[in-house]
C-alpha positions as CSV (number, residue, x, y, z in Angstrom):
1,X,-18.5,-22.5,-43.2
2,X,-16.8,-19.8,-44.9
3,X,-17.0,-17.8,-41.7
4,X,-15.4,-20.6,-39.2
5,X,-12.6,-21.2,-41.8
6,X,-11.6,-17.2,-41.4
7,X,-11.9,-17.4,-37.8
8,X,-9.7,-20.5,-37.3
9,X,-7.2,-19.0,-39.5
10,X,-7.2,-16.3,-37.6
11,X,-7.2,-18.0,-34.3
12,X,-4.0,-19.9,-35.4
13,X,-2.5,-16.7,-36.6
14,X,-2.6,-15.1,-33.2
15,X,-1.5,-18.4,-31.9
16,X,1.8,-18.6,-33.8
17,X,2.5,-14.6,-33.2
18,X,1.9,-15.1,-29.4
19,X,3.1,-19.0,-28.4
20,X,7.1,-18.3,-28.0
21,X,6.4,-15.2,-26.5
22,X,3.9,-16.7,-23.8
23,X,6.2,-20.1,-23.3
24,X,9.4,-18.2,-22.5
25,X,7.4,-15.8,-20.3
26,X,5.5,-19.2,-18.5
27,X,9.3,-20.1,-18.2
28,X,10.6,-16.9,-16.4
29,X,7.9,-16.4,-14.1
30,X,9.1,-20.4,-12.9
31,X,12.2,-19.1,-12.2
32,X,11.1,-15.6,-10.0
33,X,8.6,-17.9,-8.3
34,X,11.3,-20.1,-6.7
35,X,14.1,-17.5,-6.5
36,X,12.3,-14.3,-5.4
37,X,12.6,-14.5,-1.0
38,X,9.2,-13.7,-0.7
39,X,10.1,-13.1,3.3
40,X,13.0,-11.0,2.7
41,X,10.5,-8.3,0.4
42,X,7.5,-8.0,2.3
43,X,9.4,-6.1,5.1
44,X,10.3,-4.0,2.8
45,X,6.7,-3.2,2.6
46,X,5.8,-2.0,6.0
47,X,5.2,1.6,6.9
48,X,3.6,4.4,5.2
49,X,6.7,5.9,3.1
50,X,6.9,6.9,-0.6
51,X,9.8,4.4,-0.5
52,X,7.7,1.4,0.4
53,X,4.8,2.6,-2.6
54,X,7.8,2.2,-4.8
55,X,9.4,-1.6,-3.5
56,X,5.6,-2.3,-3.8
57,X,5.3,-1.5,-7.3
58,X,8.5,-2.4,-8.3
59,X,8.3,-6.0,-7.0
60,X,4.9,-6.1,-8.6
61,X,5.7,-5.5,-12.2
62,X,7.4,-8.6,-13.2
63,X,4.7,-11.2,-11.2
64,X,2.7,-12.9,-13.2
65,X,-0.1,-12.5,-11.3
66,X,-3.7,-11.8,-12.4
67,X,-6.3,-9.3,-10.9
68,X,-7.8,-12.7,-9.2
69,X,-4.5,-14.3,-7.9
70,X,-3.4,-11.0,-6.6
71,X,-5.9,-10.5,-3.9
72,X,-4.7,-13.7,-1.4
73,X,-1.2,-12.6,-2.1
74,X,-2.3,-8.4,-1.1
75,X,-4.2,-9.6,1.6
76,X,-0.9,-11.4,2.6
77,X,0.8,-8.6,3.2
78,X,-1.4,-6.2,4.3
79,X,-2.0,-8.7,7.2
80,X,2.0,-9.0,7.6
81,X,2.4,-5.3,8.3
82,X,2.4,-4.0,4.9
83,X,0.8,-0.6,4.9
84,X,-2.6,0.3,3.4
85,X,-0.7,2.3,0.7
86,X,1.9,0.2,-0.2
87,X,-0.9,-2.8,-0.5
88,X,-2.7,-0.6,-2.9
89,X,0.6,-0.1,-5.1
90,X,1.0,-3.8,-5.0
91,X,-2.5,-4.2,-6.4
92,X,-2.2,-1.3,-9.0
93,X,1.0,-2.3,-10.8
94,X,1.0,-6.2,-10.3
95,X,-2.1,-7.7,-12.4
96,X,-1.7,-5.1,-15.2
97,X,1.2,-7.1,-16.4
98,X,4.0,-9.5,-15.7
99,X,7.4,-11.6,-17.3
100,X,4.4,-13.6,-19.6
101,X,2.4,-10.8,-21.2
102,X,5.3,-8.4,-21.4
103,X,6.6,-10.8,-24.3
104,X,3.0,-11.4,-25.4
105,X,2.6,-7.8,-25.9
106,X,5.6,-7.5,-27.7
107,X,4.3,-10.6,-29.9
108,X,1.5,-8.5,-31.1
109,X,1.5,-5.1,-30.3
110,X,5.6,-4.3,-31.0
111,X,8.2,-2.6,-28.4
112,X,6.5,0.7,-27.8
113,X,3.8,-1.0,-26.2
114,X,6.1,-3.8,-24.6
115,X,7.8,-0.9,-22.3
116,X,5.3,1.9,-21.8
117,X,2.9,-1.0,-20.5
118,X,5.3,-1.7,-17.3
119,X,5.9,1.9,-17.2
120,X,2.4,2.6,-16.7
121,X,1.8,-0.3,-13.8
122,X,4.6,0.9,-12.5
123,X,3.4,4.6,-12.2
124,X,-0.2,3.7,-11.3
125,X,1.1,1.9,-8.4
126,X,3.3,4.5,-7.2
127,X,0.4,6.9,-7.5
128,X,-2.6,4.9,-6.0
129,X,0.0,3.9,-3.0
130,X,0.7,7.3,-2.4
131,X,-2.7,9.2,-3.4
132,X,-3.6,6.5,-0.2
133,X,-1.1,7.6,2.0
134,X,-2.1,11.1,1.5
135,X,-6.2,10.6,1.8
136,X,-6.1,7.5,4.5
137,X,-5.3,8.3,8.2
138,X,-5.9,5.0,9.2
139,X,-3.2,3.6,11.6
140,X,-1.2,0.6,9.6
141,X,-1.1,-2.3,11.7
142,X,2.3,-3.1,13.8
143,X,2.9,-6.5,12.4
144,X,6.6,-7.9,12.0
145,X,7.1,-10.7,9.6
146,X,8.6,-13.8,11.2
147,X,12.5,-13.7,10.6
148,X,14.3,-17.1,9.6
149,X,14.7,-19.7,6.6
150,X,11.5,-20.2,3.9
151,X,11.6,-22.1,0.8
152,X,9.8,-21.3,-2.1
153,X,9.8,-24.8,-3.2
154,X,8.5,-26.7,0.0
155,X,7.6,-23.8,2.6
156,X,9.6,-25.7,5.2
157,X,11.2,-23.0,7.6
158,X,14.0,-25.6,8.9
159,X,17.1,-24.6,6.7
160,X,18.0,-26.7,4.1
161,X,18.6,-26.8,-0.1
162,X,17.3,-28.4,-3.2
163,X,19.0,-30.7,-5.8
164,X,18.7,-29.0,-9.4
165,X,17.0,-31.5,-10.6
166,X,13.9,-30.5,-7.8
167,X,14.5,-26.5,-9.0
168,X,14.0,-27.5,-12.3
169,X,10.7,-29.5,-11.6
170,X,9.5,-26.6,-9.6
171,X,10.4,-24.1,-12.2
172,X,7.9,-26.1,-14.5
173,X,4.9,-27.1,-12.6
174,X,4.4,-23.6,-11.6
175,X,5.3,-22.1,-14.5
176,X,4.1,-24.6,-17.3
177,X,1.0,-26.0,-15.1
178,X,-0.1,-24.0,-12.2
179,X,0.3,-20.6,-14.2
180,X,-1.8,-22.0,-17.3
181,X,-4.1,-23.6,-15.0
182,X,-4.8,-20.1,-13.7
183,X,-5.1,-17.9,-17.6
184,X,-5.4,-21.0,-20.2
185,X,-9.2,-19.7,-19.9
186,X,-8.4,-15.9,-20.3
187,X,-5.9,-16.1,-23.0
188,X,-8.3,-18.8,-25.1
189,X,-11.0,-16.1,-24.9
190,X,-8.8,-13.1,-25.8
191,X,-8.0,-15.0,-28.8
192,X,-11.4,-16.2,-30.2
193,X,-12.7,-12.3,-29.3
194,X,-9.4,-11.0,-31.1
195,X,-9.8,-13.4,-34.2
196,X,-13.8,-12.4,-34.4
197,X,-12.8,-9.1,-34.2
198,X,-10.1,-9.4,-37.3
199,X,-12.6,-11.6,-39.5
200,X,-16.1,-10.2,-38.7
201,X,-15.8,-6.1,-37.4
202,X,-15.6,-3.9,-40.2
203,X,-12.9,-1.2,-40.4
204,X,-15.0,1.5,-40.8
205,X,-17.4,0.4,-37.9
206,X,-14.2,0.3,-35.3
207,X,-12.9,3.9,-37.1
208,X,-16.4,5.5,-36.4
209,X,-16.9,4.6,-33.0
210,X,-13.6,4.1,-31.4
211,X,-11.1,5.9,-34.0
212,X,-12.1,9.5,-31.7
213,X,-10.1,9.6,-28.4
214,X,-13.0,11.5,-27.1
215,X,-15.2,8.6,-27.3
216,X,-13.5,5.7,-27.4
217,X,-11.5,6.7,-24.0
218,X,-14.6,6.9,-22.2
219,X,-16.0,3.8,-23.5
220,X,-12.7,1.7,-22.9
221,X,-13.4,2.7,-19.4
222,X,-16.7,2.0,-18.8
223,X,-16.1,-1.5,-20.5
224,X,-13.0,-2.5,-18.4
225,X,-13.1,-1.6,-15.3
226,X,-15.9,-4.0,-14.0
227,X,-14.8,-6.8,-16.6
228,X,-12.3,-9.6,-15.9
229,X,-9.4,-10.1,-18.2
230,X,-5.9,-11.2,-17.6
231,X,-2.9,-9.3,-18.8
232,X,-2.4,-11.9,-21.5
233,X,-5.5,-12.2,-22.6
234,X,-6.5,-8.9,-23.2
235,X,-3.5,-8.4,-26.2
236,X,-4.8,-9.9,-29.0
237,X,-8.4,-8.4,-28.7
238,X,-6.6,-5.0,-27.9
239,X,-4.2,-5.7,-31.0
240,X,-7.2,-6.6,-33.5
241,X,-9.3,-3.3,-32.7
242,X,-6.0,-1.4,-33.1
243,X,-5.7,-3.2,-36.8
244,X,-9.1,-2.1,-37.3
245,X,-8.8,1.6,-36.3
246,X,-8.7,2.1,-33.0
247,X,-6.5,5.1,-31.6
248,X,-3.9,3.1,-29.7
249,X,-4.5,5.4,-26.5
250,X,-7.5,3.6,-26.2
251,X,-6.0,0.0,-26.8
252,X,-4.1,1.0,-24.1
253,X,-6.5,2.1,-21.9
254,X,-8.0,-1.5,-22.3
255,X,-4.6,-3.3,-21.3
256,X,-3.9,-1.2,-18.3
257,X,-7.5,-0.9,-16.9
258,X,-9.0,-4.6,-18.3
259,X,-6.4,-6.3,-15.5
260,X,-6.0,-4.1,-13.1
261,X,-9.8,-3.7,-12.1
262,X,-12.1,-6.3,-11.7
263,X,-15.8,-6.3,-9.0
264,X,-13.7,-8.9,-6.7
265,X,-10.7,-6.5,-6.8
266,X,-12.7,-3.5,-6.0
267,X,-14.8,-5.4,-3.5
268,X,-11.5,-6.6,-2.1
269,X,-10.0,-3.3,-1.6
270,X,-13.0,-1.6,-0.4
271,X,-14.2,-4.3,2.2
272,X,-10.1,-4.9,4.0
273,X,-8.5,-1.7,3.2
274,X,-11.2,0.9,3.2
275,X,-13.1,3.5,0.9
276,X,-10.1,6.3,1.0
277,X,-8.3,3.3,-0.5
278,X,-10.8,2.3,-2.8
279,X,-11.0,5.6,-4.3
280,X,-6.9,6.1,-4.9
281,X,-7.2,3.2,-6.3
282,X,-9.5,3.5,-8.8
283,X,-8.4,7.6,-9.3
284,X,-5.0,5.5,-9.7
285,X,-6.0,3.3,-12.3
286,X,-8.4,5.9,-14.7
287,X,-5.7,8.9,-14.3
288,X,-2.3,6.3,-15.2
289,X,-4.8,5.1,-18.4
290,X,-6.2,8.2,-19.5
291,X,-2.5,10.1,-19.1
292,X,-0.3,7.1,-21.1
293,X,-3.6,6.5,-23.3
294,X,-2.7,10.3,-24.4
295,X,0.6,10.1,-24.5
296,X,0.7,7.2,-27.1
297,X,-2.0,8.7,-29.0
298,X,0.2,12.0,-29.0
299,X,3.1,9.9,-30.1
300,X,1.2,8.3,-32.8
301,X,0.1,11.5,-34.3
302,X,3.6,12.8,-34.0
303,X,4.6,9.8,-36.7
304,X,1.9,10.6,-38.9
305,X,-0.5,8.2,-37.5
306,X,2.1,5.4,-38.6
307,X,0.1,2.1,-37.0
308,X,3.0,-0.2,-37.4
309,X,5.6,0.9,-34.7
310,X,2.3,-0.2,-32.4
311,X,1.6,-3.6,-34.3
312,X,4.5,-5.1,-35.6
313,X,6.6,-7.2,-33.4
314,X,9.5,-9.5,-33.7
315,X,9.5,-11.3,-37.4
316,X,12.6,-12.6,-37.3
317,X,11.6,-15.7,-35.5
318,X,11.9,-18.9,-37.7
319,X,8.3,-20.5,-38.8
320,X,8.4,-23.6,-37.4
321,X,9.5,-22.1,-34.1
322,X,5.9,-20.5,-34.1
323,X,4.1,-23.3,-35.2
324,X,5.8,-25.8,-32.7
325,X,5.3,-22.9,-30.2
326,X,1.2,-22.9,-31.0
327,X,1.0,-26.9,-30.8
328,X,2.6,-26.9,-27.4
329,X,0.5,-23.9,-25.9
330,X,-2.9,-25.5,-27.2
331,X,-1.7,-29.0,-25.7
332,X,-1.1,-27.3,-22.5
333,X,-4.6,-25.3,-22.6
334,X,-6.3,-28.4,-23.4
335,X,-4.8,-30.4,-20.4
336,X,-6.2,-27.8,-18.3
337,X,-9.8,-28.3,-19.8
338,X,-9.9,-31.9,-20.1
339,X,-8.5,-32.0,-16.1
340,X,-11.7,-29.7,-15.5
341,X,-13.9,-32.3,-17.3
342,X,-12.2,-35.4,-15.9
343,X,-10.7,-34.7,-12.8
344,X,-12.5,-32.2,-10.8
345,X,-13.1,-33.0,-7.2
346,X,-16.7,-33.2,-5.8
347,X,-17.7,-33.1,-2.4
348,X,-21.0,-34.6,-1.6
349,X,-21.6,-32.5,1.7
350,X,-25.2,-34.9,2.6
351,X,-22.3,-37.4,3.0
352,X,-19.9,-35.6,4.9
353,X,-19.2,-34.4,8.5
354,X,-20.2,-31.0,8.1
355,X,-17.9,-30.2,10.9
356,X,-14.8,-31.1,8.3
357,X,-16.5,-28.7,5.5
358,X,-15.6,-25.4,4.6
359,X,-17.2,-23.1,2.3
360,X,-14.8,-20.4,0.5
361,X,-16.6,-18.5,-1.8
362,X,-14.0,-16.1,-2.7
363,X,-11.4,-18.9,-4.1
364,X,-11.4,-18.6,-8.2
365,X,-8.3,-20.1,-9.1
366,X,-5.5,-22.7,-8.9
367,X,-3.7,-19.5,-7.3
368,X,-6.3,-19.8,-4.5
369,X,-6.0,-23.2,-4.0
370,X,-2.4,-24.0,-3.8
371,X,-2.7,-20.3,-0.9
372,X,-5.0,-22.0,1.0
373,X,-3.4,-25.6,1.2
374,X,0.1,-24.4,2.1
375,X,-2.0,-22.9,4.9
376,X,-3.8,-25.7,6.3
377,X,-1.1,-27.9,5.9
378,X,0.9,-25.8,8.4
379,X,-1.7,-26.6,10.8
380,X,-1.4,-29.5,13.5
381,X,-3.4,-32.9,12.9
382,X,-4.0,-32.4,9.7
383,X,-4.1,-35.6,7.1
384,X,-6.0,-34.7,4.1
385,X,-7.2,-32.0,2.1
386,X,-9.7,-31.9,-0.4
387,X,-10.4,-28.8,-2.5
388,X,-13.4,-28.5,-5.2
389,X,-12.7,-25.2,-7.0
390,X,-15.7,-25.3,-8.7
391,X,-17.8,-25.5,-5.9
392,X,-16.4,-23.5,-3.7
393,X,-15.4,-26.2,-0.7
394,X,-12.4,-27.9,1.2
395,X,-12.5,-30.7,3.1
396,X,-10.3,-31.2,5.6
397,X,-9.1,-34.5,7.8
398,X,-7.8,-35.6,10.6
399,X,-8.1,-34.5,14.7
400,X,-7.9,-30.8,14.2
401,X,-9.4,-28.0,15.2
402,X,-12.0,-26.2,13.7
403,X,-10.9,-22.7,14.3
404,X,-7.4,-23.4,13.6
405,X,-8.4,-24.2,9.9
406,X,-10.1,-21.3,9.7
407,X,-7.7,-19.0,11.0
408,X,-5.2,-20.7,8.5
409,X,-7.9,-20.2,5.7
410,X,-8.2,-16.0,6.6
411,X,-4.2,-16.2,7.0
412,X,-4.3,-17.2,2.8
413,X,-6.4,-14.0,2.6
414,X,-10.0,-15.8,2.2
415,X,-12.9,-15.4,4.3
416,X,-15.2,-18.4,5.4
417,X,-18.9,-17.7,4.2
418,X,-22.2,-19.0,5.7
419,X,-23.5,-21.0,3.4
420,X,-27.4,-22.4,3.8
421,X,-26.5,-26.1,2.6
422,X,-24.2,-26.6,4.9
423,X,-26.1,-25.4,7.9
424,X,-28.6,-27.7,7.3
């Protein structure tokens, strides 16, 4: 009992430290989402110029897009002329952070880390774009983006506006409802692994194995590179370890490489851009956390090992701001489950034309779906769309045709898979 007392306390501490951070970064990324002219960059993207490697990783920095929701959004552009180096800048410097956990980190882990962490995305996506440009001879595709009107809000390309009242509901679906929907998991689990870590790891366990940069660089590595973990929720389990005695090189290793990397993301990049771009890509992501890993850790010796300018954030913030902050974050988190639980859609394919099913296997998110059904919607006779997330399938309705749907479903930047069940 003793035990789950410390780790609730704990779990609310991070909470309160994290909430106002992560609302007001939810908040921001609303606003980019419908004020960014997402046709207006991507031409920008085109060619095979340093130039383009840095619009790439410059417009990348401030999504708040995860290592998952990034792939439809890089395939996107690839397939809209963007070249095969200035896609692989995109996916570099875009999932290792974003408007959200650039406050979260400074919640937790203090200013230092707050700017060097954009600084780094921003360099490893300069670097994998152009390590790509250099290795890859493949001929880019000659693909011009459509010119004219779009609307972030209704993806109508007739011109017209939206009352403020409609900006403001857009603002906060996406960025208090779709964007949770997409990390409430990831940040939940950073925080119970963070809070674990503060209650249960002892000190001198964390400064044995992880305190030598020789060691615990390696290890950070090996461990994040294949592992899923969003921007956000990697903070509070990198902050803990830090608390505990890990160099923060090494903490930042984790931030940088945790999001970034990911099996879908390398399968991704190896399977539509190539294995020349594969490899800058990862060379990208190990070189950008092993060089700003040492530079912090050079830094941090230069103070005299002083571990607070990399765990003290903003204190000035008044209490019950936090704790009104933490009640409103966990009601949103729990929405997100309890829609899971209670209103998940289930298609029953032994009761369906199988000529209206669809297997994706590739869609993970609320990212994925909201992609794919702006796509289908686009194309003619459809009616109705039904998408099950967790099992992979999307019904569609009405007298369209087949291929059509398909082609719209590759156009999100997801691939239709065989799949045994539905064959029969």
């Amino acid at each position: 009992m003793n035990i789950v007392i410390g780790i609730t306390k704990e779990i609310w501490t991070l909470l309160e430290e994290m909430a106002p951070y992560l609302l007001f970064g939810f908040l921001i990324a609303g606003v980019l989402n419908i004020v960014i002219p997402k046709n207006k960059i991507y031409k920008h993207f085109s060619g095979r110029s340093f130039w383009s490697n840095v619009k790439a990783s410059l417009f990348g920095v401030p999504l708040p897009l995860c290592s998952c929701g990034v792939i439809p959004v890089a395939a996107y552009l690839r397939k809209e002329g963007a070249g095969n180096g200035a896609t692989v800048s995109f996916l570099s410097s875009t999932p290792t952070t974003g408007v959200d956990s650039i406050l979260a980190t400074y919640s937790l882990l203090g200013p230092v880390y707050a700017i060097i962490r954009p600084v780094a995305a921003f360099f490893a996506g300069i670097l994998g774009g152009t390590m790509t440009n250099l290795i890859d001879k493949t001929k880019d595709d000659k693909v011009v983006l459509q010119e004219g009107f779009s609307c972030n809000l209704c993806k109508e390309t007739e011109s017209h506006s939206h009352k403020f009242h409609e900006k403001v509901k857009a603002i906060v679906r996406y960025g208090f409802f779709d964007l949770i929907e997409d990390v409430a998991k990831w940040i939940l689990i950073g925080i119970v692994i963070g809070a674990i870590i503060s209650f249960l790891v002892p000190d001198n366990f964390v400064v044995r194995y992880f305190g030598n940069p020789l060691f615990a660089y390696p290890i950070m590595l090996i461990i994040s590179i294949p592992m899923y973990v969003c921007a956000t929720g990697s903070i509070p389990i990198v902050a803990s370890l830090i608390l505990k005695g890990m160099t923060p090189g090494a903490g930042l290793i984790f931030l940088i490489a945790g999001p970034a990397t990911n099996a879908a993301t390398i399968s991704f990049v190896g399977g539509k851009l190539g294995k020349k771009p594969l490899i800058a890509y990862l060379v990208s992501i190990i070189a950008t956390g092993l060089l700003f890993g040492f530079i912090v850790d050079h830094v941090w010796n230069l103070t005299g090992k002083d571990i607070g300018i990399f765990t003290s954030g903003m204190k000035m913030l008044p209490a019950w701001m936090k704790t009104a902050s933490a009640i409103l974050l966990i009601i949103l988190i729990l929405r997100v489950f309890l829609l899971k639980i209670f209103m998940n859609k289930k298609i029953n394919i032994r009761d369906e034309n199988m000529e209206n099913i669809y297997k994706v296997q590739d869609m993970s998110c609320k990212h994925c779906v909201v992609s794919i059904e702006n796509e289908i919607k686009k194309v003619s006779g459809v009616k109705n769309i039904d998408i099950s997330l967790s099992d992979k399938l999307i019904k569609v309705n009405g007298e369209c045709n087949r291929n059509e749907i398909i082609i719209a479903i590759r156009n999100a930047g997801y691939s239709i898979e065989k799949n045994k069940l539905l064959e029969e």
